[in-house]
C-alpha positions in Angstrom: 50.6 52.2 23.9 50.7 48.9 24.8 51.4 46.3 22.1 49.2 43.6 21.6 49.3 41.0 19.3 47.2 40.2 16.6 45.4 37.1 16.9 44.2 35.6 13.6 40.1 34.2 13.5 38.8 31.7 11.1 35.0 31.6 11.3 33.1 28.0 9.6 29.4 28.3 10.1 27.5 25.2 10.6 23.8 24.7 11.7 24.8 24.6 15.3 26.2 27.9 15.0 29.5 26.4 15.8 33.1 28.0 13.9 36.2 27.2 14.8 39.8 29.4 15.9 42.3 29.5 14.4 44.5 31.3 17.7 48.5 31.7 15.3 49.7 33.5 18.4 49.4 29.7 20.8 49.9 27.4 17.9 52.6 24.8 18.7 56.0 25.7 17.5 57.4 24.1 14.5 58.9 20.9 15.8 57.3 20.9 19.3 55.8 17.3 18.3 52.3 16.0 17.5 49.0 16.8 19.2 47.9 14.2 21.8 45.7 12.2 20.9 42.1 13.0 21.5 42.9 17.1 22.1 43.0 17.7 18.4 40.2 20.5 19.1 42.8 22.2 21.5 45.6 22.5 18.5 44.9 26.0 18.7 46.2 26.7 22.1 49.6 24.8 21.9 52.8 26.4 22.7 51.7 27.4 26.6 52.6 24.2 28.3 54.3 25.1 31.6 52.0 28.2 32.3 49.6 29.3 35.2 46.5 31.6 34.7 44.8 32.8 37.8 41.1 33.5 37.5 39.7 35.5 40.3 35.9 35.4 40.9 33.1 35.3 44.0 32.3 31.8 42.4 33.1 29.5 45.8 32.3 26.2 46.6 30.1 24.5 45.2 29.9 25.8 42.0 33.8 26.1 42.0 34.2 22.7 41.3 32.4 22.7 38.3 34.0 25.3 36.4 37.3 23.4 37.7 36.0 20.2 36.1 34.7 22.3 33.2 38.6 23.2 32.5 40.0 19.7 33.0 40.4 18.7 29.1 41.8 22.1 28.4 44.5 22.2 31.1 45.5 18.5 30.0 45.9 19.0 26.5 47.5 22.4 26.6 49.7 22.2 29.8 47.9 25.6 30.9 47.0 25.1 34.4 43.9 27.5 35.6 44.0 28.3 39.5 40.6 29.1 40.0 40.6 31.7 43.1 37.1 32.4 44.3 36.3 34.8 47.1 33.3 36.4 49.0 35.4 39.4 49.6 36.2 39.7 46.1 34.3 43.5 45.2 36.2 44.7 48.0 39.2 43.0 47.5 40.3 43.1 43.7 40.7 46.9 43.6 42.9 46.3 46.5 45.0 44.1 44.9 45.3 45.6 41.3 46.1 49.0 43.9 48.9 47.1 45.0 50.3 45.7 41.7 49.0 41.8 42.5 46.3 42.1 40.0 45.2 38.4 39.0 45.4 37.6 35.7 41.7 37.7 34.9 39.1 38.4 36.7 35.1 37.8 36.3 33.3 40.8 37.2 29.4 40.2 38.6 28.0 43.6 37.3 29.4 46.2 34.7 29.6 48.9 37.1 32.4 47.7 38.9 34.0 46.5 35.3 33.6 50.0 34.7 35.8 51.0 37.6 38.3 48.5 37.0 39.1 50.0 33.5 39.0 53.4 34.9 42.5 52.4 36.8 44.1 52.0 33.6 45.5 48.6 34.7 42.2 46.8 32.6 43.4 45.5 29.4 41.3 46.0 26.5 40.5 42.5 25.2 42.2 40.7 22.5 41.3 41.3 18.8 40.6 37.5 18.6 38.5 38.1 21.7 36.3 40.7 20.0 35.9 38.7 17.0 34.5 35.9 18.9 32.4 37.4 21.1 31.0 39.0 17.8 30.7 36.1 16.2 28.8 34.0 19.3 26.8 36.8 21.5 24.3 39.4 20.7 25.5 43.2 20.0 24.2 43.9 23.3 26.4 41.3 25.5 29.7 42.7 23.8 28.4 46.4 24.9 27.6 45.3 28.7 31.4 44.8 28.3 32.3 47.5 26.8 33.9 51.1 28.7 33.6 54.5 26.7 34.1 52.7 23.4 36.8 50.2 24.4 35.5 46.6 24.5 37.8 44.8 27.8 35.5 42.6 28.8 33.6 39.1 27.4 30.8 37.9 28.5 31.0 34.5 30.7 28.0 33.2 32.8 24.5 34.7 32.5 21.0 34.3 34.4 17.3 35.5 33.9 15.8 37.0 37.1 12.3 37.3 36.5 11.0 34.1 38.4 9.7 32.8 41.2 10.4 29.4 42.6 8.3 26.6 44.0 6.9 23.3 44.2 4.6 21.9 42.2 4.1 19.4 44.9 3.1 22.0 47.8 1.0 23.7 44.9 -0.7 20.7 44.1 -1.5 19.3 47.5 -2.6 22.6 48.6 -4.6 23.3 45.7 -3.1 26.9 45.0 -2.9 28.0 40.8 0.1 30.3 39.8 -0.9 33.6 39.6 -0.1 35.5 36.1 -0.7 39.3 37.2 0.9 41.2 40.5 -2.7 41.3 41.9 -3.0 37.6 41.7 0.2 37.1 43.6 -0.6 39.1 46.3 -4.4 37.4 46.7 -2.7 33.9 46.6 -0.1 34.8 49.5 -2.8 35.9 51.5 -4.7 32.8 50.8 -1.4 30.8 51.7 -1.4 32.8 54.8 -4.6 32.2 56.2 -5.3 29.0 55.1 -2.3 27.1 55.8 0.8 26.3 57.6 2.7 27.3 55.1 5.1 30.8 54.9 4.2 32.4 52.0 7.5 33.9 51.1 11.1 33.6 51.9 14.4 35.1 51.3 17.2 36.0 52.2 19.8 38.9 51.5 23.4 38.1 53.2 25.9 37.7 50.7 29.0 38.9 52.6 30.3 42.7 51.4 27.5 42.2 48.8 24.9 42.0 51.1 21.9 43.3 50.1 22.0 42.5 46.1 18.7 40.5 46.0 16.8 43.5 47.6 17.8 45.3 44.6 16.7 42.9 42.1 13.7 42.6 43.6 13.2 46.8 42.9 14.3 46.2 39.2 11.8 44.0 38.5 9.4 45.7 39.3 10.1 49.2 38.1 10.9 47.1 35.0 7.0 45.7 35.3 4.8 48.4 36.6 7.4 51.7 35.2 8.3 50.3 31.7 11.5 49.9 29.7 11.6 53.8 28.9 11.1 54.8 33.0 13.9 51.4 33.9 16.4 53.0 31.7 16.0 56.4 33.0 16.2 55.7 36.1 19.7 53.2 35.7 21.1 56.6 34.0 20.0 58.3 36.7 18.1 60.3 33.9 15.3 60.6 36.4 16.3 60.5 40.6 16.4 57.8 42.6 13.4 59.0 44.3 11.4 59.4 41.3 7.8 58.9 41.8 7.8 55.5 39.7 10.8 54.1 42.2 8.8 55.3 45.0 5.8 53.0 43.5 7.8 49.9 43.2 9.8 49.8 46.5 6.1 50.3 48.0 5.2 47.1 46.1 8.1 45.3 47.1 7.2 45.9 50.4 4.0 44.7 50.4 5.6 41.2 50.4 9.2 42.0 51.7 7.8 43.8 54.5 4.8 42.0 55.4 5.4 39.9 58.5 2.1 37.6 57.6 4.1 36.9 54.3 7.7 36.5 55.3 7.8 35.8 59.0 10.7 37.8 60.9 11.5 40.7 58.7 14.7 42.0 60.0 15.7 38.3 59.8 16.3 38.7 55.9 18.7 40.9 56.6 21.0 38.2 58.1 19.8 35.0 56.2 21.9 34.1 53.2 20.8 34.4 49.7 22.1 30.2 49.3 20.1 29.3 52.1 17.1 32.1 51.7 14.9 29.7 49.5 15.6 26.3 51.5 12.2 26.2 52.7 10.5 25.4 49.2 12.3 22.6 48.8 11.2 21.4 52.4 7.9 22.8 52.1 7.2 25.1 54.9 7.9 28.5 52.5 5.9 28.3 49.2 7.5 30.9 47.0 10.8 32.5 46.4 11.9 35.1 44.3 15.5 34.7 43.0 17.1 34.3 39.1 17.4 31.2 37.8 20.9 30.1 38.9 19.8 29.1 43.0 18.5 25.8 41.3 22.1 24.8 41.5 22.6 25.7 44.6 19.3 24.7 46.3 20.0 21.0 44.6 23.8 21.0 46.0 23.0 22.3 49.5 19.4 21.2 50.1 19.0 18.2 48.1 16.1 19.9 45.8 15.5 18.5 42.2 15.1 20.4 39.5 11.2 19.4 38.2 9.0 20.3 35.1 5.8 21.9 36.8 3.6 18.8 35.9 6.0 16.7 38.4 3.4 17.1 41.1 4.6 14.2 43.0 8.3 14.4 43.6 9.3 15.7 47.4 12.2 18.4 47.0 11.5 18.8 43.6 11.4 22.3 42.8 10.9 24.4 39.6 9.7 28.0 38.7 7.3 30.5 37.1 7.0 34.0 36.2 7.0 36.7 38.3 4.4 38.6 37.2 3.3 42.1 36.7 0.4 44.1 35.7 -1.1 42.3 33.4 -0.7 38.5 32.2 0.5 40.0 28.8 2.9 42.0 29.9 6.1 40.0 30.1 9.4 41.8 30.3 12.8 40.1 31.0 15.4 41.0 33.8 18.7 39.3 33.9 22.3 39.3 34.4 25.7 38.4 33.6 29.6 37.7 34.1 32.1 39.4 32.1 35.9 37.9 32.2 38.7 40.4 31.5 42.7 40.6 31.9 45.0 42.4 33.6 47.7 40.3 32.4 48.9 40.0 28.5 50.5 36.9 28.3 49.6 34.5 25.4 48.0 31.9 27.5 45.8 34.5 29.8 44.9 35.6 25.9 43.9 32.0 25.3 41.9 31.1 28.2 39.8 34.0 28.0 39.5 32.9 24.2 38.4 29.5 25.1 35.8 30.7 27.4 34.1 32.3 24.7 33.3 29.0 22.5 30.4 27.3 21.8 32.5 24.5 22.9 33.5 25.7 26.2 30.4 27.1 27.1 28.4 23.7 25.8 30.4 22.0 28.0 30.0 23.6 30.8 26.3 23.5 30.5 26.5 19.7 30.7 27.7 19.7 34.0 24.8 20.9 35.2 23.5 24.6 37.2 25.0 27.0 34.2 24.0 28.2 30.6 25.2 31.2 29.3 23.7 33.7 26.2 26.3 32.4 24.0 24.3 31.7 20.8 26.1 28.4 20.0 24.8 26.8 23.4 22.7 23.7 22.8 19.4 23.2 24.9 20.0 19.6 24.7 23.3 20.6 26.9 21.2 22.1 29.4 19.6 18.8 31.6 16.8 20.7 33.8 13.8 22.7 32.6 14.4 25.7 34.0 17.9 27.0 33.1 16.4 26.0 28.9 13.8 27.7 29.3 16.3 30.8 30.5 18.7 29.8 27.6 15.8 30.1 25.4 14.2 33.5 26.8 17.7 34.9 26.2 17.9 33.7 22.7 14.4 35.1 22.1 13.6 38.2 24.2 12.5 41.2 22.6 12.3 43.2 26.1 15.1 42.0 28.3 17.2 44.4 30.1 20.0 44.3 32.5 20.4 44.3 35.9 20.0 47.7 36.7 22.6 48.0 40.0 25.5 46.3 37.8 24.8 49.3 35.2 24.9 51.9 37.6 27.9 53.3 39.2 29.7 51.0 41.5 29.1 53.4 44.5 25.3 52.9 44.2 25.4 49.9 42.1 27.5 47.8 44.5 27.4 49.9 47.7 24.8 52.2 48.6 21.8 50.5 46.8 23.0 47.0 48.6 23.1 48.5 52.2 20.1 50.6 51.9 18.2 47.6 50.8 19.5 46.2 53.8 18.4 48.9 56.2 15.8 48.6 54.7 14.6 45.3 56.0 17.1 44.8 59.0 16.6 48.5 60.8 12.6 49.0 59.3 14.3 52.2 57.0 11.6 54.0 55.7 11.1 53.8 51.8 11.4 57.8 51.8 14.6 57.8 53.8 15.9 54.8 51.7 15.8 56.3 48.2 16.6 59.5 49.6 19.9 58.3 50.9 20.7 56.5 47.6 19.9 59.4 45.5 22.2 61.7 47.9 25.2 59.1 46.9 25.0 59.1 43.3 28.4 59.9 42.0 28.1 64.3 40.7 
């Protein structure tokens, strides 16, 4: 068995929830010299100057930069330099590499099926004690589980998102005099309304994501078998408890097409298909598309790529600005949550790969971070008043707060439905007109035996 080094934890509560490490394994050695000034909080992580630690992630430009700049203090005061590596290809790629014995030395998995995977190869290291504790100590039970494989924790949690909106502008809404619907019915009746009435597309989107084409088609079918089947039926059918062409899936991709596959709605169907998910909700911040469906981190995005701003929904003046509401179901009442995460593990040892993915799990990394702007996390010492526009708080806060909130359901299933037959039947699904029979058929016939 692998030795692994026991890392001790102090834990100091305060009101902010905040505690701090006390990490004996990267303490500086006696007689390495003072701290520098001004990185007393990073006395912790002393005794790695010199050292590299590659994170690999799909995180690309744009939002590279800002975990870069996120690091900055950290790298300077410890000497640790992190080469963030970010890469489209990276689903494909990283079980290539750790196949080939070039495994980085972290990497941030998007769902838990392909964590899952990952630890499967054996080459996965089963996080730190000092790891555990923290993620204990600054998540909810659940979070530590999402990153957990057949009882071994590898895995903490990193970025999150909520997934049950719809974004707009208030300005559009306004000057068109359209109301945000609260039920599923209400949505449909205002998209034909914005149809026939208006120059205005009702919907847009776009799937293309390079080898993970197809992933917002799928989010699209969780939230609504999460709305219209229930949390009982959403978790059957992520356990594949019941088929994937169970009568309840069969009622929600039918839904989903009634918006995804109406031309009056969405213009050029097969188009979606080849549009990119960055660039699939550009037209509500110019205002020829009035709705989009997509979790709450494309606010980032849309403001560096399409010069959006980020708006309260009584900002009914501001061109770009942009903000969201819920996608509905059923009933107004009836408001479960979907939503997603990151989870950062090692395939590397070392004491500083231990202590960057230690950092990443403070209050203080993670309030930082936030600051910068288009991030928040579930960690439970994250500060609203880190987290400038309205709608990542109010995603921070649904997190904190949710008493029906449940994971994206493709990054719990296997990876080979999860992150590969789901995404390109999605696909098929609006690129070649696949039927919604021969779709879910094909998926079911995949699942792993």
């Amino acid at each position: 068995m692998r030795a692994i080094k026991r890392r001790s934890i102090v834990l100091a509560t305060t009101s902010a929830t905040a505690f701090a490490l006390i990490l004996t394994g990267c303490s500086a050695p006696s007689g390495s010299g003072d701290i520098p000034a001004g990185c007393e909080a990073y006395a912790d992580y002393q005794g790695n100057s010199g050292t590299e630690v590659e994170i690999y992630t799909t995180v690309v430009s744009p939002e590279a930069e800002l975990f870069q700049e996120s690091f900055t203090e950290f790298e300077d005061c410890t000497g640790i330099t992190i080469n963030w590596n970010g890469s489209k290809e990276f689903e494909a790629q990283l079980p290539v590499r750790v196949e080939g014995g070039t495994a980085p030395d972290l990497a941030v998995f998007p769902q838990p099926g392909l964590l899952a995977a990952m630890a499967a190869t054996g080459k996965l290291l089963p996080a730190s004690d000092a790891v555990a504790a923290s993620v204990e100590a600054n998540y909810s039970p659940d979070w530590k589980n999402y990153g957990t494989v057949d009882g071994t924790f590898y895995a903490s949690p990193l970025g999150a998102n909520v997934k049950s909106f719809v974004w707009y502008s208030p300005k559009t809404f306004k000057d068109n005099g359209w109301d945000i619907p609260t039920t599923w019915d209400e949505l449909l009746a205002l998209s034909d309304k914005i149809a026939t009435t208006s120059d205005v597309q009702p919907w847009c989107a776009g799937f293309e994501s390079g080898d993970a084409t197809g992933w917002v088609g799928t989010d699209w079918m969780e939230d609504i078998v999460l709305r219209f089947g229930g949390a009982e039926v959403y978790d059957k059918w992520v356990s594949h408890e019941i088929p994937f062409n169970d009568p309840a899936i069969v009622e929600a991709i039918g839904k989903a097409g009634q918006i995804l596959k109406n031309p009056e709605y969405v213009g050029d169907v097969p188009s979606i298909a080849t549009t990119s998910f960055q660039t699939g909700g550009a037209g509500i911040v110019d205002g020829s598309c009035a709705m989009h469906r997509q979790a709450s981190f494309i606010g980032g995005i849309l403001v560096a790529d399409q010069g959006a701003t980020i708006v309260t929904p009584d900002d009914t003046t501001t061109e770009g600005g942009i903000t969201t509401f819920y996608f509905p179901g059923a009933t107004a009442d009836d408001k479960p949550a979907l939503g997603g995460g990151e989870f950062i593990g090692a395939f590397a040892d070392r004491p500083e790969v231990q202590a960057v993915q230690l950092y990443l799990t403070t209050p203080e990394w993670n309030n930082k971070k936030a600051a910068l702007g288009g991030w928040f996390s579930a960690n439970l010492g994250l500060d609203t008043a880190n987290v400038a526009d309205p709608v990542n708080a109010n995603a921070v806060e649904i997190l904190k707060n949710a008493t029906t909130f449940r994971f994206d359901g493709s990054d719990l299933m296997p990876a080979a439905v999860g992150a590969g037959s789901f995404w390109k039947e999605m696909t098929a699904w609006v690129a070649e007109d696949k039927s919604d029979k021969a779709v879910l058929d094909a998926i079911e016939a995949s699942w792993p035996k």
